[in-house]
TORLUMNU-107833 format. One record per residue (C-alpha): z, x, y; residue number from 1. Coordinates in steps of 0.25 Angstrom, whole numbers. Each point is the difference from the previous one (the first is absolute). Layout:
BEGIN
    up  east north   n
     Z     X     Y NUM
...
//
This chain:
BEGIN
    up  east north   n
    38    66  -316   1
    12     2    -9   2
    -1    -6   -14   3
     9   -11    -4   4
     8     9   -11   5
    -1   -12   -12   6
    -5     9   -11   7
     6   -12   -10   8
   -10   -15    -3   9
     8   -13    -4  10
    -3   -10    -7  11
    -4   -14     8  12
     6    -9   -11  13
    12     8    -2  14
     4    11     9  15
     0     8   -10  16
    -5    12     3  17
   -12     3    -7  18
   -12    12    -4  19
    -7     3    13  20
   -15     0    -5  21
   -10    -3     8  22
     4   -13     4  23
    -1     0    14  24
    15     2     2  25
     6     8    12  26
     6    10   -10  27
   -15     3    -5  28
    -5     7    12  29
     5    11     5  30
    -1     4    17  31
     7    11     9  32
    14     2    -7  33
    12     0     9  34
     2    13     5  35
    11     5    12  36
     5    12     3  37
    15     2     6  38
     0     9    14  39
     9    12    -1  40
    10    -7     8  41
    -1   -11    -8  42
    -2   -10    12  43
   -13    -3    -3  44
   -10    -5   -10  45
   -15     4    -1  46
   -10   -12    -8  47
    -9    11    -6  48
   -10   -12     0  49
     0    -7    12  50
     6    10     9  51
    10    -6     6  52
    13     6     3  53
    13    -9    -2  54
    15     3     4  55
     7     0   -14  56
    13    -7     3  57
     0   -14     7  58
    16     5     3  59
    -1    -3    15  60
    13     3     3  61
     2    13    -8  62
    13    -6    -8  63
    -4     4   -14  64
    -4   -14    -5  65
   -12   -10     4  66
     6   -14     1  67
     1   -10    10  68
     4     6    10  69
   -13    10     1  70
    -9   -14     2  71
    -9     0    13  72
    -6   -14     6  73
   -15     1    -1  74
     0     3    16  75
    13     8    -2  76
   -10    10   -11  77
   -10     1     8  78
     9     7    11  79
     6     7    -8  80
   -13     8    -7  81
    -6    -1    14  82
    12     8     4  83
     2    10   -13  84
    -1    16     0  85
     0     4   -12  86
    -3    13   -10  87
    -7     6    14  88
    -8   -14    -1  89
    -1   -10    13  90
    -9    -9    -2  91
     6    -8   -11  92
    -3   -14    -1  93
     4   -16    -7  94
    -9     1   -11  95
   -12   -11    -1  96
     0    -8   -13  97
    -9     6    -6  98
     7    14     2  99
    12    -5    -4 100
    -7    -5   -14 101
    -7    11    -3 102
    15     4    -4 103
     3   -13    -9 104
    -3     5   -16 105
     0   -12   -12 106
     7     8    -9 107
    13    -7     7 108
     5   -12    -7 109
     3   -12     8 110
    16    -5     0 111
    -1   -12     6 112
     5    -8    -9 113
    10    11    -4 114
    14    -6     2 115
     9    11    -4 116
     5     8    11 117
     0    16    -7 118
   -14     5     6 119
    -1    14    -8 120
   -10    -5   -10 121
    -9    -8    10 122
   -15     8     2 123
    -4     0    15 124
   -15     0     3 125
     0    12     8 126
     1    15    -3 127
    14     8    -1 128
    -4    10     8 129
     3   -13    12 130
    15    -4     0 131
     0   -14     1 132
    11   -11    -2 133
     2   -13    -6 134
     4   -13    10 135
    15     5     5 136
    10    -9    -8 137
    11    10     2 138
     2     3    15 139
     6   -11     8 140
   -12    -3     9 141
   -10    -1   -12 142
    10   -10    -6 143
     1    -7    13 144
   -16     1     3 145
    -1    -7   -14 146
    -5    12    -6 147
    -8    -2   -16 148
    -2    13    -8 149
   -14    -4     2 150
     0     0    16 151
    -5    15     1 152
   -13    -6    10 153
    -4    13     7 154
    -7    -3    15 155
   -12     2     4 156
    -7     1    13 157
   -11   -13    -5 158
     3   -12     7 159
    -5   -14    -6 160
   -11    -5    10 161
     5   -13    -3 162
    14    -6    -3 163
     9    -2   -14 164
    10   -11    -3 165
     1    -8    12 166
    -7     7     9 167
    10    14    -2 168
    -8    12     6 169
    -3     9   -12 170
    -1    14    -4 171
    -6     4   -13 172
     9     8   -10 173
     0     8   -12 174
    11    -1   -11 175
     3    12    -7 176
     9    -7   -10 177
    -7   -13    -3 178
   -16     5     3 179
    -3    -9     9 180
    -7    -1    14 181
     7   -13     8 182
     0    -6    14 183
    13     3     5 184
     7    -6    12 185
     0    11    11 186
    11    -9     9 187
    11    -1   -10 188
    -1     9   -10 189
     2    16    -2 190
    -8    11    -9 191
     2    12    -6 192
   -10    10     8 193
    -7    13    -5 194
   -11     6    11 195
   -13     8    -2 196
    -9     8     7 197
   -14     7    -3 198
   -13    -6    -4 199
     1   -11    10 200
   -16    -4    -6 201
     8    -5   -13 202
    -3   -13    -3 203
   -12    -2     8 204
   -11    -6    -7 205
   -14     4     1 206
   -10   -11    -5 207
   -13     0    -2 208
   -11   -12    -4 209
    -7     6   -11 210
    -9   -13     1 211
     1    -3   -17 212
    13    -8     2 213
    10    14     1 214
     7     4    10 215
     3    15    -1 216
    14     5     7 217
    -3    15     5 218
    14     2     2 219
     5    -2   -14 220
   -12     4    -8 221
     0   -14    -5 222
   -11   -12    -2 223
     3   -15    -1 224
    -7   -13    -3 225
    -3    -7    13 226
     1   -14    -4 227
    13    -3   -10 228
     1   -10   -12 229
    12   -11    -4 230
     6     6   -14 231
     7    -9    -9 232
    12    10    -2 233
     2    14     2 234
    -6     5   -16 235
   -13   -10     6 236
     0     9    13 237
     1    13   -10 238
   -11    -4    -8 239
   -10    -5    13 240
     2    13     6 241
    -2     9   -14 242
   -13    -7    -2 243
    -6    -1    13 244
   -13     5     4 245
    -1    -1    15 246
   -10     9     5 247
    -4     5   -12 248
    14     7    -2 249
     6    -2   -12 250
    14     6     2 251
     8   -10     8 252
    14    -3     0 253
    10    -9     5 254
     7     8    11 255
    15     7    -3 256
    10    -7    11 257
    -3    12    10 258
   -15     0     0 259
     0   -14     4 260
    10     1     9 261
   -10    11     7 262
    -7   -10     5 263
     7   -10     7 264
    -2    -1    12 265
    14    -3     8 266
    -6    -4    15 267
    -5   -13    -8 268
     9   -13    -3 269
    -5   -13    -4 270
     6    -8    12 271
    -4    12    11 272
   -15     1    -6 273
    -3   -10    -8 274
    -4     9   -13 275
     6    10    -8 276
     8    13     3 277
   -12     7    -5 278
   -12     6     8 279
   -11   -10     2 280
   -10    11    -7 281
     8    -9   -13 282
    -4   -13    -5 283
    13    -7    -2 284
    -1   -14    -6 285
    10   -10     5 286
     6   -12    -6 287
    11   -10     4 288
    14     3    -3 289
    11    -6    -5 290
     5    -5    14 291
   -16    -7     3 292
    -6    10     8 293
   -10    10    -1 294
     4    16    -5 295
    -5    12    -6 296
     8     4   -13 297
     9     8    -9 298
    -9    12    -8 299
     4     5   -12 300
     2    15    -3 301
     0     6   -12 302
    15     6     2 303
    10    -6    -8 304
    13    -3     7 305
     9     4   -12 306
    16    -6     3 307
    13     7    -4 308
     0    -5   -13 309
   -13     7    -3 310
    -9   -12     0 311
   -13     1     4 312
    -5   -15     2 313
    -3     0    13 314
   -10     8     9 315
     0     2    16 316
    -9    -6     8 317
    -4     2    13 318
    -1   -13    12 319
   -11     0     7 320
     4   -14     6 321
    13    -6     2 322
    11     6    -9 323
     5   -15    -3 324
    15    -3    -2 325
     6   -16    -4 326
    14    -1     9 327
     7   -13     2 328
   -12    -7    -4 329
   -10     7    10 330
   -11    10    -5 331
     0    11    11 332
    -5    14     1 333
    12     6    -4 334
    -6    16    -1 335
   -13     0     6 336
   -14     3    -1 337
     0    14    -6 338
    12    -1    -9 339
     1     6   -14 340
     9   -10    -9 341
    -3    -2   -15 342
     0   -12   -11 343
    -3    -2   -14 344
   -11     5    -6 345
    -4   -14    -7 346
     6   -11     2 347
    11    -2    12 348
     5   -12    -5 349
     8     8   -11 350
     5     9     9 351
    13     2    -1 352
     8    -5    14 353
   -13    -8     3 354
     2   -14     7 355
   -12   -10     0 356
    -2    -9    14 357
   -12   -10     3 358
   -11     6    12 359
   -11    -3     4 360
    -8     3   -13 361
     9    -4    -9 362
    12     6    -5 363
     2    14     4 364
    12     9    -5 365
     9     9     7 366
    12    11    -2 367
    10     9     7 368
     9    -1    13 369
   -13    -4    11 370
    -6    -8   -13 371
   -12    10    -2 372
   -13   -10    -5 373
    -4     4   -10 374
   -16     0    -6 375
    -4     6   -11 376
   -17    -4     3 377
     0    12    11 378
   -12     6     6 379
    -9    12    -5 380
    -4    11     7 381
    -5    13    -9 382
    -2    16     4 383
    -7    10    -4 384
     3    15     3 385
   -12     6     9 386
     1    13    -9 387
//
């Protein structure tokens, strides 16, 4: 797989960015660098690591500019890479999720909270050789749609075995400007679109029962502990995996955002099948949520979400259960169970934007427009490189 592209570590405390040295960091390991190459014709782009080929410009209608207008349904995408003839290439299709984040680097910085409206210095988290847009708040339909400078969701052909919100049949999404998978509404909502074609085997694992308490994933070269841990916070999830000996191997890590992704397994919700969305060759320990009933968790990755103001306090993490939201009073599963959202590294409760409610377990805290719940005791799950 394609590495996440953060070659910079950050400090839990500060955000600050700080020496990358061994500490277990994403910065502090290097895997397969981005690498493209632009066809003649320039219509397409070659992932010299995965082998997928993508269409460069998500300018479905050919008018120069990529806004709201070039949006597609999720069933409106599918037809339409269904339907594609392209650079002599018929057999284009609506990327999967995980296609569709092998192309999602953290060197991007999240605007989120950016309230300006002059996007020239904002730093997507995917490559240039891509055009890409921000939300359309120019255009009069991406006014009217209600467009934000971060709604830039790209779709994807994975659909959420279960359901988000209030029962709102889902489709999960990646966000180039904010680096972000999310459960998107497929009914109501609209998505830039970018289709792929080649290597239709990427993203399929290949696991394997080493019978020690590994699982080794054939496919990506990589190993993993079978069973997780609860970490305090994120530097307490560094250091488990940094000085664990599973196996008798001594150079575990906590995963980077996309090697953890790798192994989510999107044919399994929580409310469908009773478990995790993650192959049952896992041990995945449950607990009971925020809302009183039993889920699987939110594992940390070693991939620090850096913001626009070039903080760095927070890191991503991937939801193997519920991806919980507090609106209007009601904990629901706002993104889904294979979400990647972020929160502080430390302490939520000083996260800046973060409300506090009363659940089940006490007070939990909360943050942003579907009221994200935030935990900063997330699960562990380290890896290994086979080789």
């Amino acid at each position: 797989m394609v590495d996440t592209n953060q070659t910079d570590c950050y400090s839990s405390s500060t955000g600050l960015v700080t020496p990358c040295s061994g500490q277990g960091h994403d910065g502090d390991y290097d895997g397969n660098q981005p690498s493209y190459t632009v066809s003649s014709d320039e219509l397409t782009v070659t992932d010299n690591v995965t082998g997928l080929i993508w269409q460069q410009s998500s300018d479905l209608n050919s008018d120069g500019a990529v806004n709201y207008a070039d949006k597609l349904t999720q069933s409106d995408a599918v037809t339409y890479c269904d339907d594609l003839s392209l650079a002599g290439q018929q057999d284009w299709r609506l990327p999967s999720i995980k296609e569709a984040y092998s192309l999602l680097l953290f060197s991007g910085k999240d605007p989120s909270s950016y309230t300006g409206s002059d996007t020239s210095s904002l730093i997507p988290f995917i490559d240039s050789t891509f055009d890409w847009a921000f939300g359309d708040t120019t255009t009069a339909d991406g006014i009217n749609a209600g467009d934000r400078i971060i709604d830039a969701q790209y779709a994807s052909s994975t659909l959420y075995l279960s359901t988000t919100m209030n029962g709102d049949p889902t489709m999960f999404g990646v966000n180039y400007v904010d680096g972000r998978i999310k459960g998107y509404p497929t009914h109501i909502k609209k998505f830039y679109v970018r289709c792929v074609t080649g290597n239709t085997e990427y993203g399929v694992n290949a696991f394997v029962d080493n019978g020690d308490e590994t699982v080794s994933d054939n496919a990506t070269g990589l190993m993993w502990q079978q069973n997780d841990s609860e970490a305090t916070d994120w530097d307490d999830a560094i250091f488990q995996c940094e000085t664990a000996t599973t196996a008798s191997h001594s150079d575990w890590r906590l995963p980077n955002a996309k090697e953890l992704q790798s192994i989510l397994d999107y044919t399994r919700t929580p409310d469908t099948d009773g478990e995790a969305a993650i192959d049952p060759i896992f041990n995945a320990s449950s607990f009971v949520n925020e809302e009183n009933i039993t889920d699987w968790g939110y594992y940390w990755s070693s991939t620090t979400h850096v913001d626009n103001d070039e903080n760095g306090s927070n890191a991503a993490y991937v939801s193997f259960g519920r991806a919980l939201g507090y609106i209007s009073s009601n904990i629901l599963d706002v993104h889904g169970a294979g979400a990647q959202r972020s929160n502080d590294k430390l302490d939520v409760s000083t996260e800046p934007g973060a409300q506090s409610a009363t659940g089940s377990n006490g007070t939990f805290y909360y943050k942003g427009p579907q009221g994200d719940i935030l935990r900063a005791s997330n699960k562990v799950r380290c890896v290994r490189n086979l080789s």
